[in-house]
N, C-alpha and C positions, 0 to 999 in steps of 0.2 A: 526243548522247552515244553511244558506240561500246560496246556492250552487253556485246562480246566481250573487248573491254581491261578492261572494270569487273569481268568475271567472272573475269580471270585475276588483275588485282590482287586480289579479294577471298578468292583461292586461294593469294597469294602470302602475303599480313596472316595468313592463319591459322597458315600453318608458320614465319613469318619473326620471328612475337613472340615465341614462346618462345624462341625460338635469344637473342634480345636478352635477356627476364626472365631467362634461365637465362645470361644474359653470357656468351656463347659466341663466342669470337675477339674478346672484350673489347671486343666492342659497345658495352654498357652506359656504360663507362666513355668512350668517344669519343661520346657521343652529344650533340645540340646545343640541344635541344626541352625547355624547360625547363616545369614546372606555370606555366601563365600567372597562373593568380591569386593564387598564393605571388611570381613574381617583381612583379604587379602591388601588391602588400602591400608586400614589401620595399621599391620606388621611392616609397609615399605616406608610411612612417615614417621615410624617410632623408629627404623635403623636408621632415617634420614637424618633426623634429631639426635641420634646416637653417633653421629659418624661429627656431627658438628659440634657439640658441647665438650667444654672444657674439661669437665667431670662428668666422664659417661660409664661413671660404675653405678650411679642408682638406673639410668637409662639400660643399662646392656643388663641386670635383672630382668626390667620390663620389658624388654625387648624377650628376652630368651622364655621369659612366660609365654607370651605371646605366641612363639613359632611352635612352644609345644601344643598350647592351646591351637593351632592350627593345622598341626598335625595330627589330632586329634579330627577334627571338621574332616579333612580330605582322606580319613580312612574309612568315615562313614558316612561323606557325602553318594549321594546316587548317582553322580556324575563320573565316579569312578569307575564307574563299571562301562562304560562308553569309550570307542575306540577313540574318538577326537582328545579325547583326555587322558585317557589311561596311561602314555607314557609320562606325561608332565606330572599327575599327580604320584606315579612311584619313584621320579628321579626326584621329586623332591622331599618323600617323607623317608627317603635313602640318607640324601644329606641332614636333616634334622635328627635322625633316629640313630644317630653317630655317638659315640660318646664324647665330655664334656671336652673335653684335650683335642678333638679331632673336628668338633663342632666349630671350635674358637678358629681355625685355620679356612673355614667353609664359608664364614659369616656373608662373604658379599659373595660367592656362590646360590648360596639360598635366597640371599637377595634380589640376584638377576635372573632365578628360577621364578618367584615370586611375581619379577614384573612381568616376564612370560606370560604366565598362567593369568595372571589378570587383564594383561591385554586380548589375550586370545578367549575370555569369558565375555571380555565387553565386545569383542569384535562377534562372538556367537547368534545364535538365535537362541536363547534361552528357552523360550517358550517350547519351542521346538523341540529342544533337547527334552524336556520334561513330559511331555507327551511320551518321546521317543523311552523312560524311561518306563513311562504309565504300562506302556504296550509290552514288557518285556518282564515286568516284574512279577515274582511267587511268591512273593517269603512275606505276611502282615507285619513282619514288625519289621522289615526295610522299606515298607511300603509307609509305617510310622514317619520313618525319616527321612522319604521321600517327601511326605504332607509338612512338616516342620522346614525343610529348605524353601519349598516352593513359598512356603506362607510368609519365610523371612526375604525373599526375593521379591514379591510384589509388593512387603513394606518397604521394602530400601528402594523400589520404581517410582514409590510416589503415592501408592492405595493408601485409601483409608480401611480400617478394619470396618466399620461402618458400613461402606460400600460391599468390602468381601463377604460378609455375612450375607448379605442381600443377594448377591450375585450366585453363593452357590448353595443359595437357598432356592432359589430360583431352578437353578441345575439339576438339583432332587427334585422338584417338582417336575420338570420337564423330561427325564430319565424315567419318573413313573406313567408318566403320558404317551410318552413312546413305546411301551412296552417294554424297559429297562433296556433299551440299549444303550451297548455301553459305549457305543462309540461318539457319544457325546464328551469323552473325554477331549474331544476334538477341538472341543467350544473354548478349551483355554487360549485360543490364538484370541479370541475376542480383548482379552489383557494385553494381546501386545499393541499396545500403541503410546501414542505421545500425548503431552500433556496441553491442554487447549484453552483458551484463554473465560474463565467463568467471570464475570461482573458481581460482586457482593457489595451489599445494601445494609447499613447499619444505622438506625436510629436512634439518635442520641439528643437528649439536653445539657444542657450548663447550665447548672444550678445557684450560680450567681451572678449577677448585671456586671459587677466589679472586672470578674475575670471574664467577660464575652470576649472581647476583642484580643485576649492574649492568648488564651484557650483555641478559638478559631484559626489564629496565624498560625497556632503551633500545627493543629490538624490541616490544613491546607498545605504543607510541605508533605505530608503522607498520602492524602486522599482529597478527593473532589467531592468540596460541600453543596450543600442545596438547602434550599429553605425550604420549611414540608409545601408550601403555595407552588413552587418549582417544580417539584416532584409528581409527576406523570401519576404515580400510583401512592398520595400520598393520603389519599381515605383509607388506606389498608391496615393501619396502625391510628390506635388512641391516643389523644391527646392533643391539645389546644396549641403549644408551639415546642414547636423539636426542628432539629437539621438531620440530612441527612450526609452521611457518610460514603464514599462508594469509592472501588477498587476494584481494576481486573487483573485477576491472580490465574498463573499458570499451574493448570492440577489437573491430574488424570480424573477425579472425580468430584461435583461439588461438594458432599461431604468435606472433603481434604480441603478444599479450597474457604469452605467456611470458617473450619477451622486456622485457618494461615490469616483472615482476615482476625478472627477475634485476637491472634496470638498479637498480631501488630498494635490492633488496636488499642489492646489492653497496656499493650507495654508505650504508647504515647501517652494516655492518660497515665501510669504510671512514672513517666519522664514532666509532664506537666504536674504532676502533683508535687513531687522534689523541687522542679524546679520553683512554683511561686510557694513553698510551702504550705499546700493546703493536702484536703483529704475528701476524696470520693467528688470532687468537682464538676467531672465530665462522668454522667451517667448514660452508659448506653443499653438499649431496652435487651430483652432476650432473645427476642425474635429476632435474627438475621435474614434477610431477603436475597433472591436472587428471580430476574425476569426471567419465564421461559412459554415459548407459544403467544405473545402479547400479555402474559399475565404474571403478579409477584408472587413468588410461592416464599411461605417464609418456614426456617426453621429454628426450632427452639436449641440454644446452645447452652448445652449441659455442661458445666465444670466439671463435675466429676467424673463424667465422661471421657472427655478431653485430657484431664491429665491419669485417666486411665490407659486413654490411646497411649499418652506422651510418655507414660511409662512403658506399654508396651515397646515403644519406637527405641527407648533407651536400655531395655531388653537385648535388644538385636545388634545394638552397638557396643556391651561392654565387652571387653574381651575374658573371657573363662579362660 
C-alpha cells in the first residue's frame, strides 16, 4: 500500500462529504452507492412476493431488475474489498452473472446467498468496517463511492441530512485545528449509536368553536395536549390562545425527530379535514419546539426542506 496516496484520499473523504451531504453541484442526487442492506431487503421481499403470487411473471421481471441492479452495488461497494465480505460478495455476483437459462435454475440459491449477506451486514459493526476501509484506500474515485455508501448507510440508520451536514462540517473544522490530522477519521464511531427518545412541542390553533371538541379528540389519540396556561414554557410563542401538542419520538438526531413529528402531525390534520369535511382547520404554527438544558429551543420547519430530505430518503430506496 502507497502510504502517501492513502493519506491524500483520507484528506480528500474529509472535504469531499460534505460538499456531497450538503448536495453541492447536485451530487447527492447523481450519486450511484446505494445502503446495501436496504437494497438487499428490497431483492428478499420482492422474491418473497414472487414465490407467493399467482401470476409472478410481472413480479419475476421486477425481481430479475433488481438482482442485476444489485449486482451492480456489490461490484462496486467498498466492502468488497474486505476480507469478512469478499467471499459472500463473489459467490453471489457468480450466481447472478449466469446467464438467463442458468439464472432461472439459481433463483432461490441467490436468494439464500442474499439472506446471508444481509444477516451478516446487520450482525456487522458497520461503522467499523468503514473506517477499516478509510484506512486502506488510494484510488479518489473508489474513495467517491466510498462517501456515497457511507452517506446512504446513515440515511437508512435514521440521520437526518440536516444533522450530517452539520456534523462533518464540524469535522473539517476540527481537522484544520488539529493540524489536519487525519486520523479523526476515527470520529465516525461517534454515529454508531441508537436512537433516544427526543420530546417535540407543536403549537397549534383551531380555527373554529364548532370543530374544538372534535378536532381535539381526534389529536389526543396521537399526542398529549396542553392548554398554552399548562405549558411550562408557553410565553415562548405569540398569541392569545393556542394548545399545545407534544410527542416523544425515537431518532438518532432532533432534526429527524422533528421532522417525524411534523410528518404525523400533518397527516392528522389531514385525516381531520376528510373526515369533518372541512379545509386548513387545525393550524399549527412553524416553529417546532423541543426542551433542552431547562429551556424550549424552537425550530423553524421548512416544507421544502423536508420533502427535499424525503425525496432524498426515496433516493436510496428505489431500486436502479
Amino acid at each position: 500500500m502507497d502510504e502517501n496516496k492513502i493519506l491524500k484520499c483520507q484528506k480528500y473523504y474529509i472535504f469531499k462529504i460534505r460538499d456531497i451531504v450538503n448536495n453541492s453541484f447536485h451530487t447527492l442526487e447523481e450519486k450511484r452507492t446505494e445502503c446495501l442492506i436496504q437494497y438487499l431487503e428490497l431483492s428478499i421481499n420482492t422474491y418473497d412476493e414472487y414465490r407467493k403470487a399467482l401470476d409472478p411473471s410481472k413480479l419475476k421481471r421486477a425481481y430479475e431488475g433488481l438482482i442485476e441492479g444489485l449486482d451492480f452495488q456489490i461490484q462496486h461497494h467498498p466492502f468488497r474489498k474486505l476480507d469478512l465480505y469478499k467471499n459472500d460478495f463473489t459467490h453471489l455476483h457468480k450466481l447472478i452473472a449466469l446467464s438467463e437459462s442458468e439464472r432461472n435454475k439459481e433463483l432461490h440459491n441467490i436468494y439464500c446467498a442474499m439472506v446471508c449477506l444481509k444477516k451478516k451486514l446487520c450482525a456487522a459493526d458497520i461503522i467499523g468496517d468503514y473506517i477499516l476501509c478509510l484506512e486502506r484506500e488510494e484510488v479518489f474515485g473508489e474513495m467517491d463511492i466510498h462517501i456515497e455508501a457511507l452517506i446512504s448507510d446513515l440515511l437508512y440508520k435514521g440521520y437526518s441530512l440536516a444533522y450530517l451536514i452539520e456534523w462533518f462540517k464540524n469535522q473539517q473544522t476540527l481537522f484544520m485545528k488539529n493540524g489536519q490530522d487525519v486520523s479523526i477519521i476515527h470520529n465516525l464511531t461517534e454515529l454508531d449509536r441508537q436512537p433516544i427518545g427526543h420530546t417535540i412541542y407543536i403549537k397549534f390553533v383551531i380555527r373554529s368553536d364548532t370543530q374544538l371538541y372534535p378536532a381535539l379528540q381526534l389529536l389526543q389519540k396521537q399526542f398529549i395536549i396542553e392548554k398554552k396556561e399548562d405549558f411550562s414554557f408557553g410565553n415562548m410563542w405569540r398569541g392569545e390562545e393556542y394548545y399545545i401538542a407534544h410527542k416523544e419520538y425515537q431518532a438518532l438526531d432532533i432534526t429527524k425527530a422533528v421532522s417525524m413529528a411534523a410528518k404525523e402531525f400533518g397527516e392528522t390534520k389531514e385525516l381531520f379535514d376528510m373526515w369533518q369535511g372541512v379545509q386548513g382547520c387545525i393550524r399549527d404554527d412553524q416553529q417546532y419546539g423541543w426542551v433542552e438544558n431547562n429551556r424550549l429551543n424552537l425550530i423553524m420547519v421548512k416544507k421544502r426542506i423536508m420533502l427535499r430530505c424525503l425525496d432524498m430518503w426515496i433516493r436510496t430506496t428505489r431500486a436502479k
